[in-house]
N, C-alpha and C positions, 0 to 999 in steps of 0.2 A: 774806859778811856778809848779813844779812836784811834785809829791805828791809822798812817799818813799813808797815800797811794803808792809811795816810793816805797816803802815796805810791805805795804801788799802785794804787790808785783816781783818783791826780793823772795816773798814766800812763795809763790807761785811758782817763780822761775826755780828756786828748793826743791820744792811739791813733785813738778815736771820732771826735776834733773833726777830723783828718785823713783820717780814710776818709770821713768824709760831705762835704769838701770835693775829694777827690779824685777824677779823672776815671779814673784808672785804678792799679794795684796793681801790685809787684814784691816776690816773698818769696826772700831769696837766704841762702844757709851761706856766711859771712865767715871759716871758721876757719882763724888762720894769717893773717890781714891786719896789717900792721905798720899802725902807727898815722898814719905817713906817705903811706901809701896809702891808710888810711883817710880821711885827708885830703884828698886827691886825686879820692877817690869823692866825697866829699860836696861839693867844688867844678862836679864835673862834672853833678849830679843839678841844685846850685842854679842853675847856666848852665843850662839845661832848664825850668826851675821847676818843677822837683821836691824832694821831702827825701828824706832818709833817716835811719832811725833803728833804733837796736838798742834789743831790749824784750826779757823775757821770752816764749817761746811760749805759755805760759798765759794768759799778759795780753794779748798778741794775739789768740790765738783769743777772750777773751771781748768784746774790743773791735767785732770781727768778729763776734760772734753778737750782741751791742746791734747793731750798724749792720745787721742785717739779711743777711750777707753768713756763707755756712760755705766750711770747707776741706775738702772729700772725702776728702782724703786727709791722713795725719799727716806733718809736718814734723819730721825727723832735725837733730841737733846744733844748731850756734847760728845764730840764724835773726834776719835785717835785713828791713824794710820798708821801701820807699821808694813814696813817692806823688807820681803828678804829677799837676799840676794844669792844666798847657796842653795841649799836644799829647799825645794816650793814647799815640801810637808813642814819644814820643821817652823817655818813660823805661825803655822795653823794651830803647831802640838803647843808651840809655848803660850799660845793668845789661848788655846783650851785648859789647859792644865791651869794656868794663871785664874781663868776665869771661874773652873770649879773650885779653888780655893775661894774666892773674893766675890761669892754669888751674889752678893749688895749691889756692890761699889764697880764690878767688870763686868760686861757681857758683849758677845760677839754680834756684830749686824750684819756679817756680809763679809765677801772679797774679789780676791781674780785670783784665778788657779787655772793656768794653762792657757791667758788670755782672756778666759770668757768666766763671765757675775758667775757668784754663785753666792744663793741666800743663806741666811745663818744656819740652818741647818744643816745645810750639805757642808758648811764651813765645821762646823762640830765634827761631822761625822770626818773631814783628812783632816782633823784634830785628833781622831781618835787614833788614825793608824798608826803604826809603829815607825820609828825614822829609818833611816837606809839602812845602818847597823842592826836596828832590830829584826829587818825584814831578812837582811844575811843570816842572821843565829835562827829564825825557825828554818829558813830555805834547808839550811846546815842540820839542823837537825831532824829536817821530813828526810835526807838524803842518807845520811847518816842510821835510821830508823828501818827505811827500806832496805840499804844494805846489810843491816844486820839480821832482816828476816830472811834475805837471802842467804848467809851464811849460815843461818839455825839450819832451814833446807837442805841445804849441800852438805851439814855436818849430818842430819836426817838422813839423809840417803845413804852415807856412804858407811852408818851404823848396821840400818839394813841391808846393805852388800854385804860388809863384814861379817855380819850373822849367817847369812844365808851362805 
């Protein structure tokens, strides 16, 4: 069914008013997603505060060329955005983690992290890293670790003063 110009233009004007509010970009092919799952994706984006949405590739691409923003490369079959708006990582980690469950039906093509394309790859890999909280608990625990070989030391030394 054809979709009338006045709502291609209500989607655009959407499209737009989300990339300009969003911190970072994920372009993923949903083909084969049940609609149950699709459900599930879009609970897991909004716990993130992120969305996501299915558009036409042409209406995205020209949303993304208003916002100032191109794709290098062309994007194959049917193609979702999802924009977050807090943390730039964690809507990479949710569109990875989703996508190693549902290796069929999801896969990542691409995004914007930090303004500038980056291909599916590099998009896997700030999928992989840990969210802000997780990067506190190692930070915390390398600090944590050191300090306590510091204190084995100091208890060391002050063993062999006492002997001596």
């Amino acid at each position: 069914m054809a979709i009338s110009r006045n709502k291609k233009e209500e989607i655009v004007k959407n499209l737009k008013d989300r990339i300009a509010k969003s911190k970072s970009l994920v372009f993923a092919r949903f083909h084969g997603l049940g609609v149950d799952k699709a459900q599930t994706l879009r609970k897991g984006f909004r716990d993130g505060d992120a969305e996501y949405m299915v558009a036409k590739k042409t209406l995205i691409n020209i949303a993304l060329k208003e916002s100032g923003r191109e794709i290098p490369e062309k994007l194959d079959g049917e193609v979702a955005l999802a924009t977050g708006y807090g943390d730039e990582l964690l809507v990479f980690k949710t569109a990875s983690d989703f996508a190693k469950k549902e290796k069929e039906a999801f896969e990542i093509l691409g995004g914007f992290f930090e303004g500038e394309y980056v291909d599916a790859g590099k998009a896997k890999q700030l999928g992989a890293i840990p969210g802000r909280d997780g990067l506190y608990g190692q930070l915390v625990g390398v600090l944590a670790g050191n300090i306590r070989k510091f204190m084995y030391t100091v208890n060391e030394i002050s063993n062999k003063k006492g002997q001596a």
